[in-house]
mmCIF file of the N, C-alpha and C atoms, coordinates in Angstrom:
data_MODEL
# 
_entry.id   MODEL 
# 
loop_
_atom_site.group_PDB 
_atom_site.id 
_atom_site.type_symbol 
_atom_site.label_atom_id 
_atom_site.label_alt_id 
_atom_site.label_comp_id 
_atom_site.label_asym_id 
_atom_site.label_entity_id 
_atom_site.label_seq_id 
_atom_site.pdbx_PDB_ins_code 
_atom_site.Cartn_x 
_atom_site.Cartn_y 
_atom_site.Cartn_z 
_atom_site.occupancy 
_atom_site.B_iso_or_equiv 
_atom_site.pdbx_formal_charge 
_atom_site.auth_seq_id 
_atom_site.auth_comp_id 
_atom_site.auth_asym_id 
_atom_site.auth_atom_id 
_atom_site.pdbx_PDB_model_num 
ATOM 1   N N  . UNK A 1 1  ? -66.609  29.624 63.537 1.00 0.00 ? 1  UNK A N  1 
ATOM 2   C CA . UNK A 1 1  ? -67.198  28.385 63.980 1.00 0.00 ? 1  UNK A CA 1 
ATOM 3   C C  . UNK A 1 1  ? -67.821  27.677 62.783 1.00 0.00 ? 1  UNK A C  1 
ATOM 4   N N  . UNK A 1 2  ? -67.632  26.431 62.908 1.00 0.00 ? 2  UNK A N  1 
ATOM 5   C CA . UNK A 1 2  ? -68.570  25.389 61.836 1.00 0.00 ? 2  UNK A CA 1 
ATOM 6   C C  . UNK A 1 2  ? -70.034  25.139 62.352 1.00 0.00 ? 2  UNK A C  1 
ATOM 7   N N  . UNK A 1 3  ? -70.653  25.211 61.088 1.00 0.00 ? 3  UNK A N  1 
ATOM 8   C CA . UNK A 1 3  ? -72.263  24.434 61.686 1.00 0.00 ? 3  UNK A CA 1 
ATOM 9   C C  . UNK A 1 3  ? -72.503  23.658 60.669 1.00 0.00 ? 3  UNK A C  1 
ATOM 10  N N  . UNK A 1 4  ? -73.206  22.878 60.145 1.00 0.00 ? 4  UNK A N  1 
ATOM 11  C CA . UNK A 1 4  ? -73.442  22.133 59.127 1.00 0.00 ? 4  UNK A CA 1 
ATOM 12  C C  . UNK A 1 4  ? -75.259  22.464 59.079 1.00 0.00 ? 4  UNK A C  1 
ATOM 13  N N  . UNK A 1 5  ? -75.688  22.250 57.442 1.00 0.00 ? 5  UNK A N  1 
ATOM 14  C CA . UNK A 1 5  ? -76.947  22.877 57.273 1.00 0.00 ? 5  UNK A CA 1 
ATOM 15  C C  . UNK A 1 5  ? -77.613  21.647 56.249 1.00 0.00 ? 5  UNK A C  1 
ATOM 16  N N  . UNK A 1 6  ? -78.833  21.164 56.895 1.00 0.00 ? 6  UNK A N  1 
ATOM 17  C CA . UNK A 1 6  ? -79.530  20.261 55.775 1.00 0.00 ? 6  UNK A CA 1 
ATOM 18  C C  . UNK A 1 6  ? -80.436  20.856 55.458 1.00 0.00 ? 6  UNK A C  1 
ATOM 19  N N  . UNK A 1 7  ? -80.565  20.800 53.855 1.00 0.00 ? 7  UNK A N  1 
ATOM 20  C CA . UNK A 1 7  ? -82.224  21.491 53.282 1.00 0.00 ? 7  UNK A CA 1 
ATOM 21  C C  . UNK A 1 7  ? -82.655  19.682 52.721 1.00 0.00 ? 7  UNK A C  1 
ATOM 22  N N  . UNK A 1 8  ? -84.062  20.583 53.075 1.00 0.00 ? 8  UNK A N  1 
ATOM 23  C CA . UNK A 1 8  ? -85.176  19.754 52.772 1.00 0.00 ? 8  UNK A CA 1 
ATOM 24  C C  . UNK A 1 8  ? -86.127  19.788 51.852 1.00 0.00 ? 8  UNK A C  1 
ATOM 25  N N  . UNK A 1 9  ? -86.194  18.497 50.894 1.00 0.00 ? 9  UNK A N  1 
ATOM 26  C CA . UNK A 1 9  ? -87.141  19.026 49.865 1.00 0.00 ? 9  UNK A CA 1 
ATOM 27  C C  . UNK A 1 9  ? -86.773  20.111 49.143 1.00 0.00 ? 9  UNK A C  1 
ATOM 28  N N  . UNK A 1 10 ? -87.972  21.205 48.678 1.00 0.00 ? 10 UNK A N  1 
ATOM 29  C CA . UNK A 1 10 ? -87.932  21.916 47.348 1.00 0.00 ? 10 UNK A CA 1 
ATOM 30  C C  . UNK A 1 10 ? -86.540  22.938 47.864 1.00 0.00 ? 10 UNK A C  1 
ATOM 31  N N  . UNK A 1 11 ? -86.281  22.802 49.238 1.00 0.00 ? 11 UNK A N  1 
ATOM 32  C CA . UNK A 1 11 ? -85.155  24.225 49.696 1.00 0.00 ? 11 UNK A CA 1 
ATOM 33  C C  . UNK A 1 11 ? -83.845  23.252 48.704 1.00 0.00 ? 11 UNK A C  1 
ATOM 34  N N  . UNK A 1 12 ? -83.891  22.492 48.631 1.00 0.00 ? 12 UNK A N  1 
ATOM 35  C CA . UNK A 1 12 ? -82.598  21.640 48.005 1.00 0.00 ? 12 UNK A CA 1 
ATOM 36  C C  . UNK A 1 12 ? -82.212  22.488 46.690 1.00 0.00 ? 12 UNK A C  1 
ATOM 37  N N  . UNK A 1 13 ? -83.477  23.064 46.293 1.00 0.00 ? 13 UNK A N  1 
ATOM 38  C CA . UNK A 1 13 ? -82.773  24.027 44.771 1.00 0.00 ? 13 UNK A CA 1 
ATOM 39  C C  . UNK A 1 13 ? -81.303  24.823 45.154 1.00 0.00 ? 13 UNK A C  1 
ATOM 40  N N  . UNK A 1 14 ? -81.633  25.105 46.428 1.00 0.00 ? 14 UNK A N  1 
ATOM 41  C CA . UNK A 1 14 ? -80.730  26.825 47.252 1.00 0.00 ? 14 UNK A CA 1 
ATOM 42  C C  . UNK A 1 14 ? -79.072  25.753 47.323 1.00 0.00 ? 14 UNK A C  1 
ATOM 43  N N  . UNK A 1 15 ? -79.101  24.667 47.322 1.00 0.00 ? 15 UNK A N  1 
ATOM 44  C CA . UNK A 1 15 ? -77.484  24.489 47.773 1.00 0.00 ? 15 UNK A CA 1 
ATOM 45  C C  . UNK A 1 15 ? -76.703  24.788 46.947 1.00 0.00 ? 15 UNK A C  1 
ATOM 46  N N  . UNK A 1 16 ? -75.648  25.398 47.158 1.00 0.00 ? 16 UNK A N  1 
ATOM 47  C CA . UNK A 1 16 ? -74.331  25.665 46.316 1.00 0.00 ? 16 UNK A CA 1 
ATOM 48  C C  . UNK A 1 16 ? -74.108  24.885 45.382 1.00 0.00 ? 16 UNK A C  1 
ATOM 49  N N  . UNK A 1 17 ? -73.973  23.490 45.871 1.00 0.00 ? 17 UNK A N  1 
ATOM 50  C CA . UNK A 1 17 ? -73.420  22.266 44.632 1.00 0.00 ? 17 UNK A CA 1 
ATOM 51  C C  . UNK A 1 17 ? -75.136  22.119 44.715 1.00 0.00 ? 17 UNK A C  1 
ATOM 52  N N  . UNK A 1 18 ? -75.422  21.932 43.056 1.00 0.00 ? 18 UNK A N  1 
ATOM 53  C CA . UNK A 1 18 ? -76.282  20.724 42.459 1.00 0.00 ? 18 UNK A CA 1 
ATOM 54  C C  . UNK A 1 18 ? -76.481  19.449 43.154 1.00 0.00 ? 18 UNK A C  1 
ATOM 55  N N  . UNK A 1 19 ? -77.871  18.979 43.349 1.00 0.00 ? 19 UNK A N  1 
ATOM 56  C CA . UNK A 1 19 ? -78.123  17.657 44.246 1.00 0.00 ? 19 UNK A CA 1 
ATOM 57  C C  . UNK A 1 19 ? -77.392  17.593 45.391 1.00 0.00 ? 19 UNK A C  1 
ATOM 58  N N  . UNK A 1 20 ? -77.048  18.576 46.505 1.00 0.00 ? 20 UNK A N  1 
ATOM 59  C CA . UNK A 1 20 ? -76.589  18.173 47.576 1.00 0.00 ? 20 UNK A CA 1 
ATOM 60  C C  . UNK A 1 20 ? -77.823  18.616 48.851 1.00 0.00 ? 20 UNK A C  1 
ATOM 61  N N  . UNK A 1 21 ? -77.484  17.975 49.914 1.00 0.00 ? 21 UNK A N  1 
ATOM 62  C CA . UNK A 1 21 ? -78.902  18.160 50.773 1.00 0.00 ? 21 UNK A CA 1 
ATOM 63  C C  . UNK A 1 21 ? -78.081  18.922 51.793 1.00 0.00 ? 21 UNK A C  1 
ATOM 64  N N  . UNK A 1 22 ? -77.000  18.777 51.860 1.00 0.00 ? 22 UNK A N  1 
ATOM 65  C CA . UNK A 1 22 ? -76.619  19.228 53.059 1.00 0.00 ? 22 UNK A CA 1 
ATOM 66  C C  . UNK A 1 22 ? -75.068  19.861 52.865 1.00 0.00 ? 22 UNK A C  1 
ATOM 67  N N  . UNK A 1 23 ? -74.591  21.020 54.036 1.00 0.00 ? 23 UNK A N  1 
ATOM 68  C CA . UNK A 1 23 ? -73.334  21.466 53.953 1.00 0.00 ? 23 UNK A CA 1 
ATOM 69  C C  . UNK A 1 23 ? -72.738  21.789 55.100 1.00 0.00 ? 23 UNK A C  1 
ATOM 70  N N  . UNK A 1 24 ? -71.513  22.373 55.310 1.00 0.00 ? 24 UNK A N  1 
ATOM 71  C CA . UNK A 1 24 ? -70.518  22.928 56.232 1.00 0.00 ? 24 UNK A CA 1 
ATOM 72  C C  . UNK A 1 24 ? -70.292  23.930 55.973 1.00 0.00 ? 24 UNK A C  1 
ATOM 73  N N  . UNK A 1 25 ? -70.796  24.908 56.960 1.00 0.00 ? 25 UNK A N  1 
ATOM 74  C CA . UNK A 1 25 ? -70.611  26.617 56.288 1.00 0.00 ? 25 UNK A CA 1 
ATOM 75  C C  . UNK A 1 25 ? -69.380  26.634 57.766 1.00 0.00 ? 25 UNK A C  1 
ATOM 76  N N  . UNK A 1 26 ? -68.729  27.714 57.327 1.00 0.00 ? 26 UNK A N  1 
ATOM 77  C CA . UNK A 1 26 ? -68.316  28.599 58.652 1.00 0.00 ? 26 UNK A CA 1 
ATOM 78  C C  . UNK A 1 26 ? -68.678  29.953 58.811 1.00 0.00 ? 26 UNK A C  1 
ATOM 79  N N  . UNK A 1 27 ? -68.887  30.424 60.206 1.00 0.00 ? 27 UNK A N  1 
ATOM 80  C CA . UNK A 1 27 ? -70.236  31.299 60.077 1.00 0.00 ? 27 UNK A CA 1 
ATOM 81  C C  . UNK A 1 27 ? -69.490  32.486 61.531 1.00 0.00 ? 27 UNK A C  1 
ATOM 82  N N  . UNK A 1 28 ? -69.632  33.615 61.686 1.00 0.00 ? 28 UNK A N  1 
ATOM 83  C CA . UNK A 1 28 ? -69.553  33.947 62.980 1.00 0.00 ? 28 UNK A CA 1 
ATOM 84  C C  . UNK A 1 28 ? -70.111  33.407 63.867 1.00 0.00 ? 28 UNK A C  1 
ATOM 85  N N  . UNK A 1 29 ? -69.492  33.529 65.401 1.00 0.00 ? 29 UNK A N  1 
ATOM 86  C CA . UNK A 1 29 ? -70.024  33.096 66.950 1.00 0.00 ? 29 UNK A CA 1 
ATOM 87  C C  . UNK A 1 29 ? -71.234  33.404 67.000 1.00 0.00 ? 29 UNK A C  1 
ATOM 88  N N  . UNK A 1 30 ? -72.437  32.885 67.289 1.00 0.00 ? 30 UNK A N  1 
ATOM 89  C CA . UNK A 1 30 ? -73.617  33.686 67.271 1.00 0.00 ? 30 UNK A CA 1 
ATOM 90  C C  . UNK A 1 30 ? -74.663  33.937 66.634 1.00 0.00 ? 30 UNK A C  1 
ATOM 91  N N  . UNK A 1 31 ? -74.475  33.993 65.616 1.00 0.00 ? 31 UNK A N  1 
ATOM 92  C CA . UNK A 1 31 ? -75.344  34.927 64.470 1.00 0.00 ? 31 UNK A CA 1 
ATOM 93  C C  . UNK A 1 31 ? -76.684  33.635 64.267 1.00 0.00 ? 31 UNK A C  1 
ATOM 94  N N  . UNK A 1 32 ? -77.516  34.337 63.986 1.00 0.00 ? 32 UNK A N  1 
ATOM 95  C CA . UNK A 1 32 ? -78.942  34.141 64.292 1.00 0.00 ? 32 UNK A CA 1 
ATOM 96  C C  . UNK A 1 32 ? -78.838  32.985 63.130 1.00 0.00 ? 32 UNK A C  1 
ATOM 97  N N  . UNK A 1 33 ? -80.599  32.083 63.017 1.00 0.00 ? 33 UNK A N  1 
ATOM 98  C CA . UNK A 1 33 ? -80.644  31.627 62.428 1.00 0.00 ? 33 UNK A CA 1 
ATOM 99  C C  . UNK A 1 33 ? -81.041  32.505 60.700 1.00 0.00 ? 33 UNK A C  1 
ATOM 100 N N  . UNK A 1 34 ? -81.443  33.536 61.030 1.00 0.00 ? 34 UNK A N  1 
ATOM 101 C CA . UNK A 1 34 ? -82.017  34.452 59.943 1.00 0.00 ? 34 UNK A CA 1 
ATOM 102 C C  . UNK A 1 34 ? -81.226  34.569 58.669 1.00 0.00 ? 34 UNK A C  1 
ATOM 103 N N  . UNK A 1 35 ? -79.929  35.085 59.933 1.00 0.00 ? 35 UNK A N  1 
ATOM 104 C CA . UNK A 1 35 ? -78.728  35.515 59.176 1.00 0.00 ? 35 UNK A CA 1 
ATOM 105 C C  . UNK A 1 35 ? -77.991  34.276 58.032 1.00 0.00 ? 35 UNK A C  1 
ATOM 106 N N  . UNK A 1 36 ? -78.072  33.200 58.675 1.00 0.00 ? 36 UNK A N  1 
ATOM 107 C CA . UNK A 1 36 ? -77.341  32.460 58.062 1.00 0.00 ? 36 UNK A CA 1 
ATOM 108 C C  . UNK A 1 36 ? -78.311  31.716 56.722 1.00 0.00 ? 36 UNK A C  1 
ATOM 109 N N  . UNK A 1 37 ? -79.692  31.875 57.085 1.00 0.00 ? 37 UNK A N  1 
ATOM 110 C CA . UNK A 1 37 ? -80.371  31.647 56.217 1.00 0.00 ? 37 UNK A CA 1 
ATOM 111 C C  . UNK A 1 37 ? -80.089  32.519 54.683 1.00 0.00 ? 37 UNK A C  1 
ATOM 112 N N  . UNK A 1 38 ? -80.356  33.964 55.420 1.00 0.00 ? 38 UNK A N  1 
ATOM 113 C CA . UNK A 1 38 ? -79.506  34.476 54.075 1.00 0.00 ? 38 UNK A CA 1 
ATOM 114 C C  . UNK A 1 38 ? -78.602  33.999 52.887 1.00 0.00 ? 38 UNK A C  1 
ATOM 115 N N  . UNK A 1 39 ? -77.523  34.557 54.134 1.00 0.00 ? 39 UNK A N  1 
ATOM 116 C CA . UNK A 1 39 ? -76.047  33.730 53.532 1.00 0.00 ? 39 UNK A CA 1 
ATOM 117 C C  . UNK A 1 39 ? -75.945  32.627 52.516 1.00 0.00 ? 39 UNK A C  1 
ATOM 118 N N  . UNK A 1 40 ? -76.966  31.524 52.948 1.00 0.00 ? 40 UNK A N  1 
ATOM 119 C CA . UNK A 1 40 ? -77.289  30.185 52.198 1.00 0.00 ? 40 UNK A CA 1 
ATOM 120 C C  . UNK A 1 40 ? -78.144  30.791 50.925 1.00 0.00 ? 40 UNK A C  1 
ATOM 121 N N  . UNK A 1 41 ? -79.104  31.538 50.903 1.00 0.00 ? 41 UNK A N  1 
ATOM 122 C CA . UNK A 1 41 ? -79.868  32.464 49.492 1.00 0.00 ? 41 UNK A CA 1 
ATOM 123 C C  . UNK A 1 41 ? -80.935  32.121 49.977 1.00 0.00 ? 41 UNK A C  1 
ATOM 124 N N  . UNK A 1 42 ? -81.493  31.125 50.875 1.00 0.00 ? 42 UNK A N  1 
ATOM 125 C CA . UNK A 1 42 ? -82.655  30.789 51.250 1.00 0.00 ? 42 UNK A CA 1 
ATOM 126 C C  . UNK A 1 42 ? -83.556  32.115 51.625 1.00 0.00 ? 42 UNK A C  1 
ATOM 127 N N  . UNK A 1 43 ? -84.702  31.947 50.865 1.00 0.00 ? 43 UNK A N  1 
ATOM 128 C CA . UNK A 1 43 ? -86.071  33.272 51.039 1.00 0.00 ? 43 UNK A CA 1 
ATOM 129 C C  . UNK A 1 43 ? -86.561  32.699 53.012 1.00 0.00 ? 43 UNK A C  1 
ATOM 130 N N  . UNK A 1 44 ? -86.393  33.309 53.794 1.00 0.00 ? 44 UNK A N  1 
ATOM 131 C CA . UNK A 1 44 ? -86.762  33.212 55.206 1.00 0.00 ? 44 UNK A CA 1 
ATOM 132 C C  . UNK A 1 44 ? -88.088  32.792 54.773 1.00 0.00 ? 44 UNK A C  1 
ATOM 133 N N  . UNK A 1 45 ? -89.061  33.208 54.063 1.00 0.00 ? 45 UNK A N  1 
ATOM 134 C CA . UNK A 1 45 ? -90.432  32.721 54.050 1.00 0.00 ? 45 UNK A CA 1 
ATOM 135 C C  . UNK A 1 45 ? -90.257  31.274 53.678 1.00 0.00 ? 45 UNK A C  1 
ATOM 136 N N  . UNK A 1 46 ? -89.624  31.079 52.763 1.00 0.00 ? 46 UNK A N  1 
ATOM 137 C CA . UNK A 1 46 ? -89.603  29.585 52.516 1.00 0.00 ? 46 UNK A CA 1 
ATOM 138 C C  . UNK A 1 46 ? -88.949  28.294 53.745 1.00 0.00 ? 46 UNK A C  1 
ATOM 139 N N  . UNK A 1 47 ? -88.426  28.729 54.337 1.00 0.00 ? 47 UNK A N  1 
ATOM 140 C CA . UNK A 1 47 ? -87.564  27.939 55.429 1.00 0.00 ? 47 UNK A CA 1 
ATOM 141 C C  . UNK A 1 47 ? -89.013  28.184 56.807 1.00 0.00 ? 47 UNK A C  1 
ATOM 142 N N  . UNK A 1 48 ? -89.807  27.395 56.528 1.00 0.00 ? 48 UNK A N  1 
ATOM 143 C CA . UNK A 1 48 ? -90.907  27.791 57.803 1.00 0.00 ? 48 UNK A CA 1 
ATOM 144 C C  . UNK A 1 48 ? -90.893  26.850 59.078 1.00 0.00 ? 48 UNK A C  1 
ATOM 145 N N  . UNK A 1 49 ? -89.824  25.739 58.859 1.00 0.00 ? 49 UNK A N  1 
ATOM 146 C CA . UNK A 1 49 ? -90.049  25.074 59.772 1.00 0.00 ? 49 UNK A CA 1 
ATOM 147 C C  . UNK A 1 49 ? -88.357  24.898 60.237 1.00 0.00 ? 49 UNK A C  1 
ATOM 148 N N  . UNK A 1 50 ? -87.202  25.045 61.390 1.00 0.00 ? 50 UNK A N  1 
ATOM 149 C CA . UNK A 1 50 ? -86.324  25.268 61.481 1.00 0.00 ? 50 UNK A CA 1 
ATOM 150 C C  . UNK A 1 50 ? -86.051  24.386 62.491 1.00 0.00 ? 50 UNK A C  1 
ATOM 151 N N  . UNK A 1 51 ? -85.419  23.471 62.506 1.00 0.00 ? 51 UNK A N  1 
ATOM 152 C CA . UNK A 1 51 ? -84.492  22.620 63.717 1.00 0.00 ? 51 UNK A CA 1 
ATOM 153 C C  . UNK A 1 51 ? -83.488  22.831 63.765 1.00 0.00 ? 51 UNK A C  1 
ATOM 154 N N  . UNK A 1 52 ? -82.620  22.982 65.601 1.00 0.00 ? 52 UNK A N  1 
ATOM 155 C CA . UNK A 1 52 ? -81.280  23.273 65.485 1.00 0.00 ? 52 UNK A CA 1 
ATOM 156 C C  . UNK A 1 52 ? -81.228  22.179 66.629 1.00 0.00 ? 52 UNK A C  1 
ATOM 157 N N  . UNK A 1 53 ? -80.431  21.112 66.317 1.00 0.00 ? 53 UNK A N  1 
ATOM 158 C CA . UNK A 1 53 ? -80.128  19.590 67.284 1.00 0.00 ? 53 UNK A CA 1 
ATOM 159 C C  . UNK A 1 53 ? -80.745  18.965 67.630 1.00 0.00 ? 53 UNK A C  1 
ATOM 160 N N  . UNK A 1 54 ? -82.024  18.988 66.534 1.00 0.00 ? 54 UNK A N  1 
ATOM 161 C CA . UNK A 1 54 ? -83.001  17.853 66.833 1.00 0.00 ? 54 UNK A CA 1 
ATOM 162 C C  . UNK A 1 54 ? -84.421  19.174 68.098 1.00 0.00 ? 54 UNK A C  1 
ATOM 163 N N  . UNK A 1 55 ? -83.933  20.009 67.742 1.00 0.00 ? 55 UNK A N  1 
ATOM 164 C CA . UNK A 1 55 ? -85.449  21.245 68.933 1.00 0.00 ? 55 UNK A CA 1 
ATOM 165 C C  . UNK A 1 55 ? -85.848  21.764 67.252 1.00 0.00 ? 55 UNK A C  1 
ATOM 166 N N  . UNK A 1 56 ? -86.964  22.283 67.273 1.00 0.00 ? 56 UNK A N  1 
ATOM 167 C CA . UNK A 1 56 ? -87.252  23.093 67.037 1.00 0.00 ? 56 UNK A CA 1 
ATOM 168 C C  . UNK A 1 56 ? -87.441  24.688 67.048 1.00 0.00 ? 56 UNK A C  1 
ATOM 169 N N  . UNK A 1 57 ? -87.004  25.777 66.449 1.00 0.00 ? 57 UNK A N  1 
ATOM 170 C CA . UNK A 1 57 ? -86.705  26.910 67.283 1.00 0.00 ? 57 UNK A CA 1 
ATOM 171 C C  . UNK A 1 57 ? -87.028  28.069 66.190 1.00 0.00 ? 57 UNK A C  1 
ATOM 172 N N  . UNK A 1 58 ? -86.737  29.164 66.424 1.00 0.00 ? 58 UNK A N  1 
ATOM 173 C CA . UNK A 1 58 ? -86.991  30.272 65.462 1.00 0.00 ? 58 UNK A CA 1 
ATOM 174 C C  . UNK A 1 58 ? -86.432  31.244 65.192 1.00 0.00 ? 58 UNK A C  1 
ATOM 175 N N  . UNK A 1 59 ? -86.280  31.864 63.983 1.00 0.00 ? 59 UNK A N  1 
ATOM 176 C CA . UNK A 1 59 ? -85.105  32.189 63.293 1.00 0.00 ? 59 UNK A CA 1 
ATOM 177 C C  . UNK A 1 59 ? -84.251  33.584 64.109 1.00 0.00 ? 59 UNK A C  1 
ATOM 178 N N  . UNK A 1 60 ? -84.686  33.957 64.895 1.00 0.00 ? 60 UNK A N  1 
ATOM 179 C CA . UNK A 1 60 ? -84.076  34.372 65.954 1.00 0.00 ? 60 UNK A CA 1 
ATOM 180 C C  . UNK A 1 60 ? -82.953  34.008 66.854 1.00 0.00 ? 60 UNK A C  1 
ATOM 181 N N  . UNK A 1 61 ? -83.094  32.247 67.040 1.00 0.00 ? 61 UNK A N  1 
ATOM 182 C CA . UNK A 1 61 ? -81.942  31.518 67.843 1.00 0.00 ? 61 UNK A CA 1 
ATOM 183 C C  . UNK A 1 61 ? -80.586  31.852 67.697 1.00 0.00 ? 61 UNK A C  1 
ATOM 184 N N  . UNK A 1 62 ? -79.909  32.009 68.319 1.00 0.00 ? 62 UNK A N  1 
ATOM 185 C CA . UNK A 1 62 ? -78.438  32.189 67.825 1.00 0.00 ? 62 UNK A CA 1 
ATOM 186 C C  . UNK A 1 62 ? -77.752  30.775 67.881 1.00 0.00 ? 62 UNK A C  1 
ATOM 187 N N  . UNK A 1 63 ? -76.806  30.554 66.910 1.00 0.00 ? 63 UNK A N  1 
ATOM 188 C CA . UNK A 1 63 ? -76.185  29.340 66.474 1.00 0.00 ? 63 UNK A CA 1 
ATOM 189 C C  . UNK A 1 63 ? -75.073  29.294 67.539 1.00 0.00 ? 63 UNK A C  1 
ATOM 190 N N  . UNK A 1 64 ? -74.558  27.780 68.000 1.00 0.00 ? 64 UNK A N  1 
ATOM 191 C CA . UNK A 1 64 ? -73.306  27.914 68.337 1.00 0.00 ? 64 UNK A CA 1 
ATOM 192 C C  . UNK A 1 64 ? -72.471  26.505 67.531 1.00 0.00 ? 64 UNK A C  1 
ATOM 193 N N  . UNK A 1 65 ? -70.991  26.520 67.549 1.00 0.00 ? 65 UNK A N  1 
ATOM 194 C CA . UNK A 1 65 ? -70.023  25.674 67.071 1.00 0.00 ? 65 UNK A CA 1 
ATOM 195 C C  . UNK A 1 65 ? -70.821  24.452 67.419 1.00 0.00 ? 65 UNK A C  1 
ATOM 196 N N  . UNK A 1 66 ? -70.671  23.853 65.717 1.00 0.00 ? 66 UNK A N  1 
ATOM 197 C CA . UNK A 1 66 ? -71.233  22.209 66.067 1.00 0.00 ? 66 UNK A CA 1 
ATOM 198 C C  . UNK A 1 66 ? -72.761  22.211 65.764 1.00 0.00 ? 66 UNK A C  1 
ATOM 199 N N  . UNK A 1 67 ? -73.229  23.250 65.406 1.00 0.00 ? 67 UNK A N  1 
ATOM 200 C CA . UNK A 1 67 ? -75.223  22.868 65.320 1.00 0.00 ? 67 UNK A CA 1 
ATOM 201 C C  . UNK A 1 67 ? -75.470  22.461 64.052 1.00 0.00 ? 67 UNK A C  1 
ATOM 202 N N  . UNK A 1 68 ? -75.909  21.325 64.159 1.00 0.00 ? 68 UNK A N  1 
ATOM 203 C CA . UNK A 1 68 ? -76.660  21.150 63.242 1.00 0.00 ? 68 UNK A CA 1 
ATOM 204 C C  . UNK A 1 68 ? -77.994  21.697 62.551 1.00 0.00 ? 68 UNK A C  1 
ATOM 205 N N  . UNK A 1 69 ? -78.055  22.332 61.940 1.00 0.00 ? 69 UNK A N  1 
ATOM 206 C CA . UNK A 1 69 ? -79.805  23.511 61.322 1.00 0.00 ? 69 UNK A CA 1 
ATOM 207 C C  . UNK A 1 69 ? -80.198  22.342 60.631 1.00 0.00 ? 69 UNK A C  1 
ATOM 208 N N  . UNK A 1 70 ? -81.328  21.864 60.744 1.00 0.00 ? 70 UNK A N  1 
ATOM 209 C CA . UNK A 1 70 ? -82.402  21.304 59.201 1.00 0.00 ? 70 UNK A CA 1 
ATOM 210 C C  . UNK A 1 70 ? -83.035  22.560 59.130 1.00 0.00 ? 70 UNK A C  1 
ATOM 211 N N  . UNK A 1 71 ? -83.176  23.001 57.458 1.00 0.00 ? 71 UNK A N  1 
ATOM 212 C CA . UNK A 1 71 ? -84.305  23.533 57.055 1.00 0.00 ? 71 UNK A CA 1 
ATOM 213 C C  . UNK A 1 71 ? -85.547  22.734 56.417 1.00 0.00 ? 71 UNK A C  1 
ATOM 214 N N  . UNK A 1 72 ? -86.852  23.499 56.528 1.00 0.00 ? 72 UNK A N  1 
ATOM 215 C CA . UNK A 1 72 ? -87.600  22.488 55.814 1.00 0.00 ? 72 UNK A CA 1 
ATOM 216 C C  . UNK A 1 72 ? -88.980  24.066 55.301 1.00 0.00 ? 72 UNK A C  1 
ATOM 217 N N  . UNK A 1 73 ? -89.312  23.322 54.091 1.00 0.00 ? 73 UNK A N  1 
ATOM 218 C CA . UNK A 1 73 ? -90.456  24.423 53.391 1.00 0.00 ? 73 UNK A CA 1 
ATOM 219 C C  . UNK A 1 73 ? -91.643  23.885 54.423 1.00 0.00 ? 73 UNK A C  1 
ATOM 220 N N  . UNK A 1 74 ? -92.349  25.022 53.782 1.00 0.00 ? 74 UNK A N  1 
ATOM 221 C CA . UNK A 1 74 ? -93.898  24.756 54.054 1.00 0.00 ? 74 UNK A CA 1 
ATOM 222 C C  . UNK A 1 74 ? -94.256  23.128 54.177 1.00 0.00 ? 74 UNK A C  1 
ATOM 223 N N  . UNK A 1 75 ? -94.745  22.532 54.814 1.00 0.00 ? 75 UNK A N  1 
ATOM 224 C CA . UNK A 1 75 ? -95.511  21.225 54.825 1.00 0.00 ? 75 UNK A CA 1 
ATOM 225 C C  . UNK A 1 75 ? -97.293  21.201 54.905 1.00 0.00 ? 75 UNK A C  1 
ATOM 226 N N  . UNK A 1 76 ? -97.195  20.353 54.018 1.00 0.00 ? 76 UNK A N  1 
ATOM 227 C CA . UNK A 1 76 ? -98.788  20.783 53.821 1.00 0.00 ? 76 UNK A CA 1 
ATOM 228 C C  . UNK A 1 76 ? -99.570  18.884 54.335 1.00 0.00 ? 76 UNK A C  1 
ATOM 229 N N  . UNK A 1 77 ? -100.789 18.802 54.874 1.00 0.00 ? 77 UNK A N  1 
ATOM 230 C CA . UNK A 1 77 ? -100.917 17.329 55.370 1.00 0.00 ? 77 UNK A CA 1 
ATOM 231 C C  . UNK A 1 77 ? -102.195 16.711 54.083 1.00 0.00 ? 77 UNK A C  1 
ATOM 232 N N  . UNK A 1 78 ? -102.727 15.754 54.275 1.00 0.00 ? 78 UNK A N  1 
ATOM 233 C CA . UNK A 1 78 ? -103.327 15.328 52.994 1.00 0.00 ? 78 UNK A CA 1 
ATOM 234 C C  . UNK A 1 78 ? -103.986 14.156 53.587 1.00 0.00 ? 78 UNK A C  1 
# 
């Protein structure tokens, strides 16, 4: 299955290509958000805030064909 993955901010170091925010992985049926965080090199501590289609959810969720993931770091307010 395809999912497509946007990082946010400082996670933007982790993409494969240089300066890209976002990608198209293909991934097994299922597999958690944890897992795929991996996969991407992303440190799970750093990915603290996780959307899958616009919800918010936790790295537990299992993915299906078509999700869109944002990752996003720590946010701090000011």
């Amino acid at each position: 299955m395809k999912v497509e993955v946007k990082l946010h901010a400082q996670l933007r170091k982790f993409a494969p290509k240089k300066g890209e925010d976002h990608m198209t992985l293909r991934v097994d049926e299922g597999i958690p958000v944890k897992d795929l965080v991996k996969i991407i090199g992303v440190p799970l501590d750093k990915a603290k805030l996780i959307i899958i289609n616009g919800k918010r959810c936790t790295p537990a969720e299992k993915l299906s064909d078509g999700a869109v993931v944002d990752l996003f770091p720590p946010i701090a307010g000011g």
